[in-house]
LOMIZA-884012 format. One record per residue (C-alpha): residue number from 1; residue in three letters; x, y, z. Coordinates in nm, 3 decimals. Layout:
<rs>
[r NUM; 'ala'; [X; Y; Z]]
...
</rs>
This chain:
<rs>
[r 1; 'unk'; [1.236; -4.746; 1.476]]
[r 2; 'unk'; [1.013; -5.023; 1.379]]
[r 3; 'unk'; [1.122; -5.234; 1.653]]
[r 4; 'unk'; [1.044; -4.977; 1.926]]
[r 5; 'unk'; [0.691; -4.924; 1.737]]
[r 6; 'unk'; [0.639; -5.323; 1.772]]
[r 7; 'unk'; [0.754; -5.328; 2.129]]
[r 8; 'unk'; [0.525; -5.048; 2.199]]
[r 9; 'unk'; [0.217; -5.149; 2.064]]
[r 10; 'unk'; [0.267; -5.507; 2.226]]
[r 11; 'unk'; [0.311; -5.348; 2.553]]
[r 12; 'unk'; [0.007; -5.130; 2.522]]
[r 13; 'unk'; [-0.205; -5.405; 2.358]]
[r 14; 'unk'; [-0.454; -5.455; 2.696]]
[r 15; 'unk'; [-0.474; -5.079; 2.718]]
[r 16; 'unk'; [-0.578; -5.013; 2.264]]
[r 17; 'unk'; [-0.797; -5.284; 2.330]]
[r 18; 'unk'; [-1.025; -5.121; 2.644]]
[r 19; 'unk'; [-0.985; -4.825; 2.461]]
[r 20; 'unk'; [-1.036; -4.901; 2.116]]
[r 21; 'unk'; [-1.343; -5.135; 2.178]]
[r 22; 'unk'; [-1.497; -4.814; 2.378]]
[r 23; 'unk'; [-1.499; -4.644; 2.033]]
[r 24; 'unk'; [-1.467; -4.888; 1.732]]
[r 25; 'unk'; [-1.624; -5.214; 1.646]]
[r 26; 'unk'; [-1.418; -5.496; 1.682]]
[r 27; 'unk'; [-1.318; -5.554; 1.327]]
[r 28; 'unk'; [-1.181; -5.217; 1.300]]
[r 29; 'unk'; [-1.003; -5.253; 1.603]]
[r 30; 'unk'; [-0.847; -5.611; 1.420]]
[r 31; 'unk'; [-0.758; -5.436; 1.145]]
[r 32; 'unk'; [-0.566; -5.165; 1.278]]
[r 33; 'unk'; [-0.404; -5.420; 1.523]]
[r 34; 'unk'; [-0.291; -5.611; 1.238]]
[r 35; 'unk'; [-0.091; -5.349; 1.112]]
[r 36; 'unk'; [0.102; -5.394; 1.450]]
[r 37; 'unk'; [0.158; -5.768; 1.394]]
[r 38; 'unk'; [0.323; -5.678; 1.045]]
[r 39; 'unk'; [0.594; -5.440; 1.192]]
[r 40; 'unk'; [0.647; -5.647; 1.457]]
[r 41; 'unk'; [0.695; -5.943; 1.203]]
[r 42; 'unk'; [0.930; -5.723; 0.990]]
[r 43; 'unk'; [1.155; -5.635; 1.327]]
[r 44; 'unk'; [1.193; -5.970; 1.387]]
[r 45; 'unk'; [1.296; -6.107; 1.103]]
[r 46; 'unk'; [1.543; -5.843; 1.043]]
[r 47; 'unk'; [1.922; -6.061; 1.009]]
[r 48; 'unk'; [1.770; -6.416; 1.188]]
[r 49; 'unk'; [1.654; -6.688; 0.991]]
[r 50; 'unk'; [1.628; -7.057; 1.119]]
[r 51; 'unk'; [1.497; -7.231; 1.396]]
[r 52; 'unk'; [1.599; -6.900; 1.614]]
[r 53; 'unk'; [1.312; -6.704; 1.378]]
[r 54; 'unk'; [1.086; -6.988; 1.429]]
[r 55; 'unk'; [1.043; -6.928; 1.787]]
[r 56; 'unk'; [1.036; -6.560; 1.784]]
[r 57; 'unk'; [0.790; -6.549; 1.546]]
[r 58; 'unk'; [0.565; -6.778; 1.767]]
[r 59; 'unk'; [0.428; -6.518; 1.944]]
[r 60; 'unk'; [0.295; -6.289; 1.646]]
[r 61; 'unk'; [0.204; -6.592; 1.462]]
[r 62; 'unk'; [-0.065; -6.651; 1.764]]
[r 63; 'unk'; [-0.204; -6.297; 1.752]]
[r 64; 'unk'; [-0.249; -6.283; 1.410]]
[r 65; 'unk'; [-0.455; -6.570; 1.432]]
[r 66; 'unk'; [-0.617; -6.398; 1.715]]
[r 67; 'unk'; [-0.678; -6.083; 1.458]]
[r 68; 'unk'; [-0.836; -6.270; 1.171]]
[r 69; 'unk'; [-1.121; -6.438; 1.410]]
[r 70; 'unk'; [-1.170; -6.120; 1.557]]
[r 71; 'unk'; [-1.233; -5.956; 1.218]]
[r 72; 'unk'; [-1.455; -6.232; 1.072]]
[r 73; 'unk'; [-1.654; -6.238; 1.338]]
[r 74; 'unk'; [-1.679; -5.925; 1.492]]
[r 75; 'unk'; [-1.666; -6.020; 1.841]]
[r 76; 'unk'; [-1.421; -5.861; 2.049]]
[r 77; 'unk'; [-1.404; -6.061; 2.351]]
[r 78; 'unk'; [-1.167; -6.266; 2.141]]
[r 79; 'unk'; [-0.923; -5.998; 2.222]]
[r 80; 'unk'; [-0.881; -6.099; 2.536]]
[r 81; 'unk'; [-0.762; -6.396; 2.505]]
[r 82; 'unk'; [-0.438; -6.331; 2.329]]
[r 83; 'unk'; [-0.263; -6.281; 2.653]]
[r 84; 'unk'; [-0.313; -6.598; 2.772]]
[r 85; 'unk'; [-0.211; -6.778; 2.393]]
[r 86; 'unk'; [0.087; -6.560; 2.375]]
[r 87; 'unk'; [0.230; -6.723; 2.748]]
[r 88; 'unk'; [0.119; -7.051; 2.581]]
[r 89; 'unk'; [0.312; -6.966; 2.311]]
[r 90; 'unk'; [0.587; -6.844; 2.526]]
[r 91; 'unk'; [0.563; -7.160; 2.762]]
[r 92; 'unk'; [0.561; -7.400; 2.441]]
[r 93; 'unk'; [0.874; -7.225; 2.285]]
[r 94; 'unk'; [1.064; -7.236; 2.656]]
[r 95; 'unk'; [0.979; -7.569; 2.729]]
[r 96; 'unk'; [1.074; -7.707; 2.381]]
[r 97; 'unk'; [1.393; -7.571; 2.449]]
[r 98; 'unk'; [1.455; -7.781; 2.771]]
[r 99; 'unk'; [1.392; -8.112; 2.534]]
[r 100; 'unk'; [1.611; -8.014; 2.268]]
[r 101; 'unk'; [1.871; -7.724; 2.422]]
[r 102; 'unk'; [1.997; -7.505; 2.364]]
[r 103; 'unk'; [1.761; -7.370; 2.678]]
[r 104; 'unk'; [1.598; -7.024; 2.574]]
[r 105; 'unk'; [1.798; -6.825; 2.817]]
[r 106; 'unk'; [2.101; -6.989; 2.725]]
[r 107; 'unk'; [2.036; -6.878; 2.396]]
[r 108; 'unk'; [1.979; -6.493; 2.506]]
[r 109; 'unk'; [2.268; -6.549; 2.695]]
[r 110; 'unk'; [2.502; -6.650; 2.413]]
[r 111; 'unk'; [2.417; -6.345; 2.191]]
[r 112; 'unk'; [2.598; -6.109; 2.477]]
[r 113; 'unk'; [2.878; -6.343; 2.579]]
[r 114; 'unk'; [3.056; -6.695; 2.432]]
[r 115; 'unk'; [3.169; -6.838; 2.690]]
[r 116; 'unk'; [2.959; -6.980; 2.888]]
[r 117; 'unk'; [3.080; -7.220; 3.171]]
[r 118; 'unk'; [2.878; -7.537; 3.262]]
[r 119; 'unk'; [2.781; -7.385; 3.559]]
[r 120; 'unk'; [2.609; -7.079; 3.388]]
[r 121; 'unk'; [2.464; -7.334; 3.121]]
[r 122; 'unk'; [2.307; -7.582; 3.385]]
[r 123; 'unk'; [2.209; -7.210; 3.583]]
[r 124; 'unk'; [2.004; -7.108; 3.252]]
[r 125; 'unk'; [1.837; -7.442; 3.239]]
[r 126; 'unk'; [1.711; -7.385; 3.549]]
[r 127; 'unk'; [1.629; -6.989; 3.505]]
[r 128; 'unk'; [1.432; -7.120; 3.159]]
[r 129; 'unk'; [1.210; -7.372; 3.419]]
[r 130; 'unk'; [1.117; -7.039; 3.616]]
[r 131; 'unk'; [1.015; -6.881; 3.313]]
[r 132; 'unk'; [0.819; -7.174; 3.217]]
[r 133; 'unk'; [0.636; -7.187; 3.554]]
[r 134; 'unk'; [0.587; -6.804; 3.545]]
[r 135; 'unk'; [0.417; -6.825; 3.170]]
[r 136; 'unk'; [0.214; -7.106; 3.257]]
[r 137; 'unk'; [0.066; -6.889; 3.616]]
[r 138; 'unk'; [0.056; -6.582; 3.396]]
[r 139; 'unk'; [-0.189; -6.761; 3.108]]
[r 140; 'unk'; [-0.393; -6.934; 3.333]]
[r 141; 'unk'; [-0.488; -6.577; 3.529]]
[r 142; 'unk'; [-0.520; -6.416; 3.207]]
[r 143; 'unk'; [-0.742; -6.722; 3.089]]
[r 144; 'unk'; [-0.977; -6.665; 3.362]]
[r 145; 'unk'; [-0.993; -6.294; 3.313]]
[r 146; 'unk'; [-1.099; -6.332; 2.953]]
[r 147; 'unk'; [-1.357; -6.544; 3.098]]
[r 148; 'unk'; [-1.467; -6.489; 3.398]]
[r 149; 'unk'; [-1.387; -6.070; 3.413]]
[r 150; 'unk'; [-1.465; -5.739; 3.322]]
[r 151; 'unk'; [-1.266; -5.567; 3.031]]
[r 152; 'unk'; [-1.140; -5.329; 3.278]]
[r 153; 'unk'; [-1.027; -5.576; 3.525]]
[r 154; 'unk'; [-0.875; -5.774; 3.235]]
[r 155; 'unk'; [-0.692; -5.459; 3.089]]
[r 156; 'unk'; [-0.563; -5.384; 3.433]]
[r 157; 'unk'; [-0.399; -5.740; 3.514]]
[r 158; 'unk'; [-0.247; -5.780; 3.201]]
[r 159; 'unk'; [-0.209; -5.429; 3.090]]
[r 160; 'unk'; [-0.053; -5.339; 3.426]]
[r 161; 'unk'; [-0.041; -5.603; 3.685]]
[r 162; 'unk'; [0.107; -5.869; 3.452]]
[r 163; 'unk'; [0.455; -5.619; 3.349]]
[r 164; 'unk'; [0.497; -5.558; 3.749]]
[r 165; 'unk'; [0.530; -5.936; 3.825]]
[r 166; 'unk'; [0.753; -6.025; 3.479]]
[r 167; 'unk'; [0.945; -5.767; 3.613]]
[r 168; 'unk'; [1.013; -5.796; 3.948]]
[r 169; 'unk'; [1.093; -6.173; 3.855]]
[r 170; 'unk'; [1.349; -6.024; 3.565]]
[r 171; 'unk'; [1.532; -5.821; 3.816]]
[r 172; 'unk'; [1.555; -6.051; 4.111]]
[r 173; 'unk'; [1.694; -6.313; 3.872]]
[r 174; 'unk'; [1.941; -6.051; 3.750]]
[r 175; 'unk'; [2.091; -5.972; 4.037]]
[r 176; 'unk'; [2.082; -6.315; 4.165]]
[r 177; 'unk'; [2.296; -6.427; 3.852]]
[r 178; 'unk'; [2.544; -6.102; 3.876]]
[r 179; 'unk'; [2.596; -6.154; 4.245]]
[r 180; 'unk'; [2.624; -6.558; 4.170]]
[r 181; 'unk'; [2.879; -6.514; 3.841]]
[r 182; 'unk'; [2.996; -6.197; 3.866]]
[r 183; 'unk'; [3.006; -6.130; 3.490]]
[r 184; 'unk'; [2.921; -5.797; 3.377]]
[r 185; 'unk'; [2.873; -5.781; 3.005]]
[r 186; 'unk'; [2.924; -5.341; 2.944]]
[r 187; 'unk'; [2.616; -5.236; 3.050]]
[r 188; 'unk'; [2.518; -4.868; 3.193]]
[r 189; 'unk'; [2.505; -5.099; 3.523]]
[r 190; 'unk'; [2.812; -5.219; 3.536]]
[r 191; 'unk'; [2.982; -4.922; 3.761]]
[r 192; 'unk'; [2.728; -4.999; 4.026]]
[r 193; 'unk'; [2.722; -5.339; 3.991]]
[r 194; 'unk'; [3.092; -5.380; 4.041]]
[r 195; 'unk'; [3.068; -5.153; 4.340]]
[r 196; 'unk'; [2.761; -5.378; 4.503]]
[r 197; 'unk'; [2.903; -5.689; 4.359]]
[r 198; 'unk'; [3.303; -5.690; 4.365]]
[r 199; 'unk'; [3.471; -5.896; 4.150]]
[r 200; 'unk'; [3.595; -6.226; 4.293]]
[r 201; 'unk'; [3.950; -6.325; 4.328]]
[r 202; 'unk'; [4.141; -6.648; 4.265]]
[r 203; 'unk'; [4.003; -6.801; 4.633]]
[r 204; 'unk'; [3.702; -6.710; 4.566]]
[r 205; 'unk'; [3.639; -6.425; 4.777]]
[r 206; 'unk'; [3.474; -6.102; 4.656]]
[r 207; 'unk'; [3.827; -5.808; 4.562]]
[r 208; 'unk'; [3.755; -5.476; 4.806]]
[r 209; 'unk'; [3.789; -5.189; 4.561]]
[r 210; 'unk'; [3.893; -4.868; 4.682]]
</rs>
């Protein structure tokens, strides 16, 4: 329950800020916010601990930060810029990843399956590079919204625009890699993706299924 809350309110987080703004000073706006931040927080660091929380925890770390500015000085077009810190965040943790590895998807990867090939391991290396390219396009438009735009036009980019693009890069890449590997991990999917992507046999070749 508290994780769905969290999820929710970051994914409507453009959208309370046009609207709460409209109606609220900023501060207000902060504070309620930061009630957000702390159930997020709590999901979180429900059963992880270690480095693994440390870079979850990047992200909400940033916003609060974010939240207190906001409420000491009562100007909301600091709101705006939390998209573009939280893909800075994002790119940081990602990229620090490639130095040190585990890479980030790897590590997604690994809490659905164990054993990954060197293939699939070199594959996520290169998948966490996308990512890393994607955050770093994704801040600098949302940097020059905050800037440059209107709260509307800022709301709809990254309230709307932003989701379309992360996800239309999530699916191709998902496909790509069940099409490439042909490992299907129990999902709702799987029947259909079996049927559009047949197993392969021993020579490689994709198995006809009746």
């Amino acid at each position: 329950m508290l994780k769905a809350l969290a999820i929710g309110i970051g994914i409507a987080y453009p959208l309370l800020i046009y609207a709460g703004l409209s109606y609220f000073e900023p501060r207000t706006v902060a504070l309620a916010l930061g009630f957000g931040v702390l159930v997020r927080v709590a999901s979180i660091a429900r059963g992880r601990e270690g480095v693994q929380l440390s870079r979850l925890l990047l992200a909400p770390a940033t916003v609060a930060v974010v939240l207190v500015v906001t409420a000491v000085l009562n100007e909301g077009r600091v709101f705006l810029y939390v998209p573009a810190l939280i893909n800075l965040a994002l790119l940081v943790s990602f990229g620090h990843t490639l130095r040190r590895g585990p890479s980030m998807v790897e590590t997604f990867a690994r809490l659905q399956v164990d054993d990954l090939s060197e293939d699939e391991s070199a594959y996520a290396v290169a998948v966490t590079r996308i990512w890393c390219v994607f955050f770093f396009a994704n801040g600098a438009v949302a940097l020059f919204l905050a800037v440059q735009a209107t709260v509307g036009v800022w709301a709809f980019y990254t309230g709307f625009l932003s989701y379309v693009l992360m996800g239309t890069l999530f699916a191709v890449e998902f496909l790509y890699r069940t099409w490439r590997f042909r490992r299907y991990t129990g999902g709702p999917l799987n029947p259909l993706l079996e049927r559009v992507f047949p197993p392969r046999g021993g020579d490689g070749e994709d198995v006809t299924r009746a």
